[in-house]
C-alpha positions as MATLAB code, in Angstrom:
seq = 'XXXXXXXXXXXXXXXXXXXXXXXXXXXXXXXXXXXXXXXXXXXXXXXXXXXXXXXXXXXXXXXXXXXXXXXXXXXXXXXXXXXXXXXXXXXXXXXXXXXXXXXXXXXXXXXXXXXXXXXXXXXXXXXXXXXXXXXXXXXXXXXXXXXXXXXXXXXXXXXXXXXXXXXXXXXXXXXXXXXXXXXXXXXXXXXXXXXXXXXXXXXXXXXX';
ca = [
       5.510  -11.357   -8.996;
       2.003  -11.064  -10.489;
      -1.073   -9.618   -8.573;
      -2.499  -13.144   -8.996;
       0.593  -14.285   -6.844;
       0.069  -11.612   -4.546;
      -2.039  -11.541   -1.544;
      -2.842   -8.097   -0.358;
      -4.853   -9.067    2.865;
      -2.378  -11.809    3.985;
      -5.468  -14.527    2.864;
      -4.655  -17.781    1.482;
      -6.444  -17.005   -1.850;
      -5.100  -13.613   -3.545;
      -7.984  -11.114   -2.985;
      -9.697  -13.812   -1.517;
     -12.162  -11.125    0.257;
     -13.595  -10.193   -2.986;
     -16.048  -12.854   -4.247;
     -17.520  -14.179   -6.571;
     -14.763  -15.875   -8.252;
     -15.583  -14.117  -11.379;
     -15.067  -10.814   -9.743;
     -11.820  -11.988   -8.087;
     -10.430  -12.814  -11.249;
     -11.577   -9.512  -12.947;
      -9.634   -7.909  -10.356;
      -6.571   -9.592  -10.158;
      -6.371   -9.166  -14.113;
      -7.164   -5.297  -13.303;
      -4.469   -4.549  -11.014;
      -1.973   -6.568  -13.532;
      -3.550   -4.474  -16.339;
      -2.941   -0.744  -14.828;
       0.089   -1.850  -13.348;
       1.964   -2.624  -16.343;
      -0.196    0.097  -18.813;
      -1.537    2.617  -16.482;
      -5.010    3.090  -15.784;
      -6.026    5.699  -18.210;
      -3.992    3.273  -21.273;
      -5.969    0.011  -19.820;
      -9.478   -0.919  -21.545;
     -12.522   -2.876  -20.117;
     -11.266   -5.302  -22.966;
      -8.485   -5.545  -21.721;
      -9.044   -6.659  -18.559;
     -11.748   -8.703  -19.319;
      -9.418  -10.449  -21.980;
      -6.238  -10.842  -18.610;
      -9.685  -12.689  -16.770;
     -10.500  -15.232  -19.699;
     -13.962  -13.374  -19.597;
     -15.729  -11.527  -22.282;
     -16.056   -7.617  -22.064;
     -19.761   -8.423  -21.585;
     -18.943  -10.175  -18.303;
     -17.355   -7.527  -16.678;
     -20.068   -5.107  -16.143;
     -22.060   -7.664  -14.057;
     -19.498   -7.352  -11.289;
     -18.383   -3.691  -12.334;
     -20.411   -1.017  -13.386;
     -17.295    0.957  -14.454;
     -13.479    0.520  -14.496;
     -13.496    3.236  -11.866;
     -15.737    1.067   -9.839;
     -12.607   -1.957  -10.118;
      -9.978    1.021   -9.435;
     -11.708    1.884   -6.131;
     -12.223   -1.356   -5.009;
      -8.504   -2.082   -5.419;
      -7.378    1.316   -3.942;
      -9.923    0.610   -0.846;
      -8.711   -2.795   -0.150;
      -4.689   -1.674   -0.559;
      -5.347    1.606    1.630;
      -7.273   -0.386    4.660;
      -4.692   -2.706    4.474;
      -2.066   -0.530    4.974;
      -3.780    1.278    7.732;
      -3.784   -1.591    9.417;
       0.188   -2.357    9.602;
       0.701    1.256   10.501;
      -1.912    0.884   13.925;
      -1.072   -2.630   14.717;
       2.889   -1.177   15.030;
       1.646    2.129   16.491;
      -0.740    0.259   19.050;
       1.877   -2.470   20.138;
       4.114   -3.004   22.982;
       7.688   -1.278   22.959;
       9.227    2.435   23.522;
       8.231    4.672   20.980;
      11.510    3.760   18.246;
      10.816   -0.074   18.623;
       6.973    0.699   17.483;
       8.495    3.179   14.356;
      10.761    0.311   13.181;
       8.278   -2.303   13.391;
       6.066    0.090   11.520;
       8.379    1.238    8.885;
       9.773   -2.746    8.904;
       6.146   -3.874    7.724;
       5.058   -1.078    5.468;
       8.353   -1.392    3.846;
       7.376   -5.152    3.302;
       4.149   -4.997    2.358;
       4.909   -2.680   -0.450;
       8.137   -4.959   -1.723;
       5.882   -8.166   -1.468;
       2.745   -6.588   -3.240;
       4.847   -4.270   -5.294;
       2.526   -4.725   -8.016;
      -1.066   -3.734   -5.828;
       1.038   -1.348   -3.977;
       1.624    0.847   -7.301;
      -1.680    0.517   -8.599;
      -2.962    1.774   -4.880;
      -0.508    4.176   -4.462;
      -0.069    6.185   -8.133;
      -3.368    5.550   -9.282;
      -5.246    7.682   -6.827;
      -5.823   10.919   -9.349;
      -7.934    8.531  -11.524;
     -10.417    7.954   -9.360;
     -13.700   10.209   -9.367;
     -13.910   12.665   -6.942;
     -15.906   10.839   -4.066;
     -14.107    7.786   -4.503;
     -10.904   10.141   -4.375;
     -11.574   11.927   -0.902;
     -12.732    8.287    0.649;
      -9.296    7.142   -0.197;
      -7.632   10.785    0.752;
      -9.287   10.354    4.386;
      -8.036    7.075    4.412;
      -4.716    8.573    3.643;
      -4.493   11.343    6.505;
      -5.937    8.267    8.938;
      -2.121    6.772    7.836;
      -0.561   10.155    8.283;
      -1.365   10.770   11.714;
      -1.132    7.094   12.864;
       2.463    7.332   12.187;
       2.726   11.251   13.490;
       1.222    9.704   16.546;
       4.343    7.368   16.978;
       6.867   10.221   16.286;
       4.922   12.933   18.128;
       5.309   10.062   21.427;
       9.213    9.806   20.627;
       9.362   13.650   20.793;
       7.841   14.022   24.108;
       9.691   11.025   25.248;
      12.916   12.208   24.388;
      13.595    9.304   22.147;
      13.317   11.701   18.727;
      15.077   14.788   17.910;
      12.548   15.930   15.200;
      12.086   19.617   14.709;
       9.215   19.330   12.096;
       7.346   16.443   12.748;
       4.792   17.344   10.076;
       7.252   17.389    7.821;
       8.985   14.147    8.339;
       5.962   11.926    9.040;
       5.308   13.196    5.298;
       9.468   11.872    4.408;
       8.856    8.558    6.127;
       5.644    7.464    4.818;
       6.724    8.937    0.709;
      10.307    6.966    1.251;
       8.042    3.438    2.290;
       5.457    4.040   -0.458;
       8.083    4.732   -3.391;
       9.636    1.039   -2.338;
       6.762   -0.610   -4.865;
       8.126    1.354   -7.871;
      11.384   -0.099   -7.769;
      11.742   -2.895   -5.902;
      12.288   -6.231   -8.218;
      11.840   -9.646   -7.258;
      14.927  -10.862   -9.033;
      17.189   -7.945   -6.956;
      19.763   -8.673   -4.017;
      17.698   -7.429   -1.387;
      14.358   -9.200    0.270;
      11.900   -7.593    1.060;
      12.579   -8.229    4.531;
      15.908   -7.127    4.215;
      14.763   -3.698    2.690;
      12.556   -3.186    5.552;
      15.128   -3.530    7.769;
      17.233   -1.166    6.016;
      14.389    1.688    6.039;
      13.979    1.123    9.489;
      17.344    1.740   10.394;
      17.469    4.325    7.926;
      13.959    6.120    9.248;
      15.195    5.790   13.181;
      18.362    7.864   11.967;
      16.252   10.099   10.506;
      14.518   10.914   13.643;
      17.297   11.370   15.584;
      18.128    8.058   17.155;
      21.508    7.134   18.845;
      22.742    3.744   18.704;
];
């Protein structure tokens, strides 16, 4: 599955918030580009060439490839803040809201396997204000699913000495789920978020 097949913000039209057209196509041939090269190996050129554009055309939309990095790594990240609260904020004891949390992180990243690697490895390339925006973005995730494990401690539900420390094990084991999972393997990605669910309610302790 291609980024252009992709569609991050569950929008009809891949990237469809990013507009003009132009600078929805530069992107969707940018997150191709430093998936499959890396970002530091990936030229303006290059993407510009993936968008049928001319290098020329990309700097209207982009004043830098960093610029098309962040805007990719701030669209994935907000995203997947988003699963994680709307699981942590619903209905249900404290390991139904985990699972469904896990369950559609775990998805997301299978489905968008090719934005979720670009958002989620590419983070050391970006400059250094760019870089904490997307860090605090990343500690919002952290404690939105500590929240939901924290809640399953003090309801008895979890049997998690370090909480910290496997908030940290639950989020790494969704997030590495993009740099492996293949399209053409025997599992879904439905079916691999239900396995990690299972797997992460074990994890905390969960008798079934």
């Amino acid at each position: 599955m291609s980024a252009a097949e992709e569609t991050p913000g569950g929008e009809e039209m891949p990237w469809g918030e990013v507009t003009p057209e132009a600078a929805r196509r530069l992107l969707v041939a940018a997150v191709e580009a430093f998936a499959e090269r890396g970002y530091h190996a990936t030229t303006t050129r290059d993407i510009a060439g993936r968008a049928g554009m001319s290098p020329a055309a990309l700097y209207i939309h982009y004043k830098t490839k960093e610029e098309l990095l962040h805007r990719i790594s701030r669209i994935g990240h907000d995203k997947a803040l988003e699963i994680l609260r709307a699981a942590a904020d619903g209905d249900g004891t404290a390991a139904e809201r985990l699972a469904d949390a896990v369950r559609s992180f775990v998805r997301w990243h299978a489905e968008r396997h090719t934005t979720a690697r670009v958002v989620q490895y590419e983070l050391d390339a970006l400059g250094p204000e760019h870089r904490d925006e997307i860090v605090a973005l990343r500690r919002e995730s952290d404690a939105t699913v500590r929240r939901i494990i924290e809640e399953g401690v003090e309801s008895g539900e979890f049997d998690v000495p370090d909480v910290a420390g496997t908030t940290v094990a639950v989020l790494s084991l969704c997030i590495d789920v993009s740099r492996w999972f293949n399209t053409q393997g025997r599992r879904t990605p439905d079916e691999v978020g239900a396995l990690y669910a299972d797997l992460v309610l074990r994890m905390a302790g969960v008798q079934k």
